[in-house]
N, C-alpha and C positions, 0 to 999 in steps of 0.2 A: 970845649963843647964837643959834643958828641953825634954825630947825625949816622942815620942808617936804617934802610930801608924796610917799609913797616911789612910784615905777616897776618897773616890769619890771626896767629896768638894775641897781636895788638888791635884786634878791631874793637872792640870798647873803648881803648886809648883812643885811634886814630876818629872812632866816633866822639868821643868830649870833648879830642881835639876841633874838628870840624863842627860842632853844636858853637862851639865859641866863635867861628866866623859866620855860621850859617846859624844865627840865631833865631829865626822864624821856623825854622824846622822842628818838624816832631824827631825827636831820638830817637825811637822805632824804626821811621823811617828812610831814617840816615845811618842804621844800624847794617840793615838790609841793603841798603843801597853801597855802602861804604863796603859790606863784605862782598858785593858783585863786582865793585869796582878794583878789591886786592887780589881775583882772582882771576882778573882780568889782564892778558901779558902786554898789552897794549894801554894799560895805565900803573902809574906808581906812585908811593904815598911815601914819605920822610918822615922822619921824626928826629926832633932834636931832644938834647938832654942834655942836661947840664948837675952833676952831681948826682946822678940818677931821675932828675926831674923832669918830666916834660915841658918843653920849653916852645913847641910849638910844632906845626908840619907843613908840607908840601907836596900840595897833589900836580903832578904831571899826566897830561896823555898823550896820547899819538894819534894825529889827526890827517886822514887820508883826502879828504874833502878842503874845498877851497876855502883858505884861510887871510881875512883881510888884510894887503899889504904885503903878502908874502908871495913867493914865485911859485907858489903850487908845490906838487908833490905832498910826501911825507912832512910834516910840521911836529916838531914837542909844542905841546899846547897847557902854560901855567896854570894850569884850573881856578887853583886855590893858592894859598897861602896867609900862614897866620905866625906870630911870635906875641908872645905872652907880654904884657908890659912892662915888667922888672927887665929882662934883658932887651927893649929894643935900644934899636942907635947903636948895637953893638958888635954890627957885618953878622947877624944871627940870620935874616932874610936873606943876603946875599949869597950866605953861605951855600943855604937849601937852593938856591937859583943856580948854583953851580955844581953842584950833585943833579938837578934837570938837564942841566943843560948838558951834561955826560952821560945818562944815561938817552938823552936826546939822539947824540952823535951815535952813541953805540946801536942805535934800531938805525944808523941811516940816515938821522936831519941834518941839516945844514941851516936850520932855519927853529928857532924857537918863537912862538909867538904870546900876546895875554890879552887881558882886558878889567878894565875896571869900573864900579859904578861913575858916573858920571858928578855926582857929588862929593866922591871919595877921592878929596885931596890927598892923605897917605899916602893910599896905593900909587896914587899918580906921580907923585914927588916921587915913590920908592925906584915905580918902576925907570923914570927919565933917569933917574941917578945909578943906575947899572947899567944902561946903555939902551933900555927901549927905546922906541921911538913912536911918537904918536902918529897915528898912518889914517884915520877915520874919524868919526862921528857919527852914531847912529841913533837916530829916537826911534823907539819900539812903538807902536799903537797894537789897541785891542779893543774889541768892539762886543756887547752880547750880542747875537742875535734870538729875534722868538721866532716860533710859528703865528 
């Protein structure tokens, strides 16, 4: 496998990539959004490939602001992350967490952090099994208000 850091050139890839995790999204506006984020030097996107395929990505940023469980400062912060079905179970996830976690060191952390939905056992199992640690529990509310 192949992993290496996504460009301008891949932002379609890197957007079909992230439509497959972030499926309630319009691809417009994950188009847009995914090309502010590659041009962004305080976030980075991966891509894996395997025979030329893509196989999946990972988004990292760098987070200045107070990150839950962590000792403050500078944090790499897992966005995202996705791998295709055919290759999972086969250190392809891991992989992409260890290309974050280097490009983490190199701006400066000492500390990488994540988060996942609450019902996403996956993610949960994926992340306990490389070494996260579950530090929180947060329920979101939201409320309309009218006039």
């Amino acid at each position: 496998m192949d992993i290496r850091k996504a460009s301008l050139d891949d932002l379609q890839l890197v957007t079909e990539q992230t439509l497959l995790l972030y499926k309630d999204t319009n691809f417009d506006d994950l188009l847009v959004e995914n090309k502010n984020l590659i041009e962004d030097e305080n976030q980075i996107f991966f891509l894996g490939f395997e025979l030329d395929k893509c196989i999946g990505f990972a988004h990292c940023s760098l987070r200045h602001d107070y990150v839950e469980g962590t000792g403050g400062g500078k944090v790499a912060y897992l966005e995202g992350i996705y791998v295709t079905p055919e290759p999972r179970k086969q250190g392809v996830a891991s992989a992409f967490l260890v290309e974050c976690e280097k490009w983490g060191l190199s701006k400066g952390c000492r500390e990488i952090a994540s988060d996942c939905e609450h019902d996403n056992q996956t993610s949960y199992d994926f992340h306990l099994s490389v070494g996260f640690r579950e530090v929180n529990r947060l329920i979101c509310f939201t409320k309309k208000i009218t006039v």
